[in-house]
C-alpha positions in Angstrom: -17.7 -14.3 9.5 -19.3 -11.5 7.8 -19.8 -7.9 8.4 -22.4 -5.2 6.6 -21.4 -1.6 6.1 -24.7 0.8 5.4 -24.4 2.3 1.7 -26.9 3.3 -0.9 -28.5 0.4 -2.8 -24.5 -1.1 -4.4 -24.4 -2.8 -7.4 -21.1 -3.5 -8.3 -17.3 -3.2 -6.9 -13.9 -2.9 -7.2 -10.6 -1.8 -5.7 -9.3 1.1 -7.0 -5.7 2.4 -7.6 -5.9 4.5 -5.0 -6.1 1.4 -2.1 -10.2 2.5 -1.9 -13.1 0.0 -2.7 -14.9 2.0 -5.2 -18.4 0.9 -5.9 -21.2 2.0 -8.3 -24.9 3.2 -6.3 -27.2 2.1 -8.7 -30.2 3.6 -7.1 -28.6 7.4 -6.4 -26.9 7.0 -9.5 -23.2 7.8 -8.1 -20.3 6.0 -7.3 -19.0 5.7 -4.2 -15.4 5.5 -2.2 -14.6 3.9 1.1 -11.4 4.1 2.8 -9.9 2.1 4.5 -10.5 3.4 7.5 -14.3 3.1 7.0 -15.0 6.8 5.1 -17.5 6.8 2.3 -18.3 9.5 -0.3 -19.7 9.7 -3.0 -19.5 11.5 -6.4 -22.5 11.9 -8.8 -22.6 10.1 -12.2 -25.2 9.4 -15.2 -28.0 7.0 -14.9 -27.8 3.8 -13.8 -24.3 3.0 -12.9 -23.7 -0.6 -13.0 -20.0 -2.4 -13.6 -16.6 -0.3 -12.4 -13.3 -1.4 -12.7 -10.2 -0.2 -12.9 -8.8 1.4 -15.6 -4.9 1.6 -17.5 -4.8 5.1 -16.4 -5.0 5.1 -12.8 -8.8 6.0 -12.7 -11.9 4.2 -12.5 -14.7 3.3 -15.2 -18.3 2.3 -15.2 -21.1 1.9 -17.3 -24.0 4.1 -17.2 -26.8 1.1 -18.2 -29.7 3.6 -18.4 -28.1 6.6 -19.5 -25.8 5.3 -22.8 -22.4 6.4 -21.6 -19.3 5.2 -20.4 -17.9 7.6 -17.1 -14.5 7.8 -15.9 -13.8 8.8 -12.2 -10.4 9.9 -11.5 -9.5 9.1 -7.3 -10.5 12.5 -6.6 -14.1 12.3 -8.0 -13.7 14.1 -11.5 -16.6 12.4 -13.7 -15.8 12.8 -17.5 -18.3 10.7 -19.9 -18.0 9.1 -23.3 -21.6 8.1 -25.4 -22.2 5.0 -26.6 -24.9 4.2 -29.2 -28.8 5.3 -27.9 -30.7 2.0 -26.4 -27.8 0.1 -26.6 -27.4 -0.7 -22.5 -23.7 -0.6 -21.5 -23.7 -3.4 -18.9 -20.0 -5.1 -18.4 -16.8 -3.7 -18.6 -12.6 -4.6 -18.1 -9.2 -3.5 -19.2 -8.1 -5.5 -22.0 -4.2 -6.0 -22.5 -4.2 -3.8 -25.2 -4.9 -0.5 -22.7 -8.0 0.1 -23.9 -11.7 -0.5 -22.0 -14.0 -3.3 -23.7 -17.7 -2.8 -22.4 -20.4 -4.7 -23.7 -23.6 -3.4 -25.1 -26.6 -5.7 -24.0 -29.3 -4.3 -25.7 -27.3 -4.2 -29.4 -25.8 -7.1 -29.0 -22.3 -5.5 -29.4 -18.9 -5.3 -27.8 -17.3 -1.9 -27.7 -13.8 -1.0 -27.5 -13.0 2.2 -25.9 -9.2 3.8 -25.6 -7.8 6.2 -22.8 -8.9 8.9 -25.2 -11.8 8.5 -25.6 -12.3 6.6 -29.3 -15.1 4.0 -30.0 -15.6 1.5 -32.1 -18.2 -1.7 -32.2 -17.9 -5.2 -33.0 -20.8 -7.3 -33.7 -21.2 -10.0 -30.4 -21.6 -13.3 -31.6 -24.8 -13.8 -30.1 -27.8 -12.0 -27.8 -27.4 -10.0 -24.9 -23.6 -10.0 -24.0 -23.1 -9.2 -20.7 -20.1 -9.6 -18.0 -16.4 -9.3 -19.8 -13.2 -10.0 -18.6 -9.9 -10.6 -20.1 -8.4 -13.8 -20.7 -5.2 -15.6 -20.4 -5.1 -15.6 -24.4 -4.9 -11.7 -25.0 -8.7 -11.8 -26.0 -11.5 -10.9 -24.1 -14.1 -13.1 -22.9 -18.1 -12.3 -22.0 -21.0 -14.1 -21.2 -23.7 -14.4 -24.1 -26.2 -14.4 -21.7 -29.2 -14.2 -24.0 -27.4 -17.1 -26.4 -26.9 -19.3 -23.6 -22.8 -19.1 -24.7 -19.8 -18.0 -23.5 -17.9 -15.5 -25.9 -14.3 -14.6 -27.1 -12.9 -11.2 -28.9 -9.5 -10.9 -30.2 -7.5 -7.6 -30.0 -8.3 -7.4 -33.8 -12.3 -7.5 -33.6 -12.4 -11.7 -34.4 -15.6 -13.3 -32.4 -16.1 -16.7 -31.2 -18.8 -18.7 -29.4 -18.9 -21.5 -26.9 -22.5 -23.0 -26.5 -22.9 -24.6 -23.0 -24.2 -28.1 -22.1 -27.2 -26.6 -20.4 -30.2 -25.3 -21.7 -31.5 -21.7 -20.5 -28.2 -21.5 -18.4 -28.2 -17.6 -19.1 -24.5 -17.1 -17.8 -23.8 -13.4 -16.7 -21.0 -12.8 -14.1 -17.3 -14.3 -15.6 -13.9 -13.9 -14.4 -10.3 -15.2 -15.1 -9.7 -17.9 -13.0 -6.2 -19.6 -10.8 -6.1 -21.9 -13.1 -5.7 -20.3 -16.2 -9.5 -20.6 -16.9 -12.4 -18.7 -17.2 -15.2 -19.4 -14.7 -18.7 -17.9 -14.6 -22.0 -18.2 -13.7 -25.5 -19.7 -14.9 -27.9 -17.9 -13.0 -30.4 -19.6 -15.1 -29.2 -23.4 -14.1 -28.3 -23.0 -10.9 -24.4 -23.8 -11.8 -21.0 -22.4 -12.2 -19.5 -23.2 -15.4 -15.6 -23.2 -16.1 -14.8 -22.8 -19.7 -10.5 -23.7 -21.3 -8.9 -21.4 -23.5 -9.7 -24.6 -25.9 -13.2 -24.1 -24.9 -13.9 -27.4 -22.9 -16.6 -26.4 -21.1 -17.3 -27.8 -16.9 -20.7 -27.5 -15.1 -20.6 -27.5 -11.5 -24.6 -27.7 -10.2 -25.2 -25.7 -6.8 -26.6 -27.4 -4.1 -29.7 -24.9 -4.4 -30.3 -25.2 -7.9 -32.5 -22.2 -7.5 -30.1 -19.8 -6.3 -29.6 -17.9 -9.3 -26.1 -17.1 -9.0 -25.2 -13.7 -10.3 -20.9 -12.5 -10.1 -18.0 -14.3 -9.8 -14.2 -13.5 -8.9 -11.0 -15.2 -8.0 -10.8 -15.0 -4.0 -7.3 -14.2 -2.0 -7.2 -18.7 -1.3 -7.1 -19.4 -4.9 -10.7 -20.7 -4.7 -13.8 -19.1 -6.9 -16.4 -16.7 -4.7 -19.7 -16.1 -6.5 -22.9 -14.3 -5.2 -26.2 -16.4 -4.8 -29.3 -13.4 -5.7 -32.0 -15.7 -4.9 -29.9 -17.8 -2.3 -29.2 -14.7 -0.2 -25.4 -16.5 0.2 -22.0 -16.1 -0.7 -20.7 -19.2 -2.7 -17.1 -20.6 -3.2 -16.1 -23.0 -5.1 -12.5 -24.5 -5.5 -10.7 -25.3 -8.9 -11.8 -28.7 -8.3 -15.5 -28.2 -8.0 -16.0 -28.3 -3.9 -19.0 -25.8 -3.2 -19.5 -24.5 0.2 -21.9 -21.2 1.2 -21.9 -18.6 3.9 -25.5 -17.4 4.6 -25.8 -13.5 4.9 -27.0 -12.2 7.9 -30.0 -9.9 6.8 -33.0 -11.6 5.0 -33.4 -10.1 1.1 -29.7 -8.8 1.1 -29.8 -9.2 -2.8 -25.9 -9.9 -3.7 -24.7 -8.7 -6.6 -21.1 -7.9 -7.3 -17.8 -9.4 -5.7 -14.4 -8.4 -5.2 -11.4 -8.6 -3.2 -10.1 -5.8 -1.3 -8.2 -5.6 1.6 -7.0 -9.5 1.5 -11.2 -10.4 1.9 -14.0 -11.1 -0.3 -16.5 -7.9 -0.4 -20.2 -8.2 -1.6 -22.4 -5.6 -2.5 -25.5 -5.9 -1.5 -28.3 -3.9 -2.9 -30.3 -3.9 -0.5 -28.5 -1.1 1.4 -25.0 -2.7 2.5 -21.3 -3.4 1.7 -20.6 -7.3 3.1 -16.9 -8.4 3.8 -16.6 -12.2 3.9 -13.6 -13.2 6.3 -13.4 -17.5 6.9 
């Protein structure tokens, strides 16, 4: 079954520390709060909020894409920033297990590394246009190379690694630590979802609609893999052994983007105008 809750054009999602599903409003340039009684706000941020997630000091952190900054939102709505280098689109963004943010910066091909108080520094990607990040099982991070059709690695000390996939033009963006001690993400230029070992064997899983062009990924509350489907207008899962089944969304040109779980379900954010919960 799934359900739609009216919001502003959401891009991206997460449940914050405060028991909220916080989500970034791409097109108002704010992020937004809903209880969980149903109660949305908003709070006013730089331009073009994309990825939030949870930070090691009980507040929330985005990236501002078109506006070259990195925002912090405490639970009550207190935006502080932090600049990144001009042009350089801050896309992705996760906690690594050192307590610091890593971010990626698409458009200079860098990973950044960003601590509680607010210091910097840049490590060359290995490869074009990194995109989602997420940390591993390995104490390193791990991003999608979307524009290098790879799959990346980053130790704690700044040491980069690549993982070129079987398929051509796969463009992987949305990545996630998986139940299984793996790292799953997905090629929305293929069609597939790709599952990549700390070794880096790499596993391609094609979609029954080839064209679907998958966008996020995350681990759902059954220990199965829930990915969004842009063009599809579906939400995927996938189970550690590669079984694929999809739940059409109700409203025609929904455009799902990001996914999370909240609550014990699967959320979507749809940005056409709508927060989706997923319940089997």
């Amino acid at each position: 079954m799934i359900e739609e809750f009216p919001v502003a054009g959401p891009y991206a999602l997460t449940e914050g520390p405060d028991g909220a599903l916080w989500f970034t409003l791409v097109h108002l340039n704010a992020v937004g709060r809903m209880s969980a009684d149903g109660a949305v706000s908003c709070h006013p941020v730089g331009r073009g909020p994309t990825v939030i997630t949870n930070g090691p000091d009980g507040a929330l952190w985005c990236t501002e894409y078109q506006n070259d900054r990195i925002a912090r939102i405490t639970t009550e709505g207190e935006v502080t920033g932090f600049e990144v280098p001009a042009g350089s689109g801050p896309f992705g963004i996760a906690t690594g297990p050192d307590g610091a943010l890593w971010f990626t910066l698409t458009a200079a091909g860098l990973i950044g590394r960003l601590t509680t108080d607010g210091e910097i520094s840049t490590f060359d990607a290995p490869g074009a246009f990194p995109s989602a990040i997420t940390a591993g099982p390995d104490n390193a991070m791990w991003f999608t190379l979307n524009g290098s059709n790879a799959i990346g690695r980053i130790t704690m000390g700044g040491a980069t690694g690549a993982h070129t996939l079987p398929t051509e033009a796969a463009a992987p963006v949305g990545l996630t630590a998986g139940p299984d001690g793996a790292l799953w993400f997905v090629e929305i230029g293929a069609g597939q979802i790709g599952r990549i070992t700390v070794e880096g064997v790499i596993t391609e899983h094609p979609l029954p609609d080839r064209a679907a062009r998958p966008h996020a990924i995350t681990t759902g509350p059954d220990g199965a893999l829930w990915f969004t489907e842009w063009a599809g207008n579906r939400v995927g899962r996938i189970t550690v052994d590669g079984q694929i089944t999809a739940h059409d969304l109700p409203t025609a040109g929904s455009e799902p983007h990001g996914i999370c779980v909240y609550g014990g379900a699967v959320w979507v954010a749809l940005e056409n105008g709508s927060l989706a919960r997923v319940t089997e």
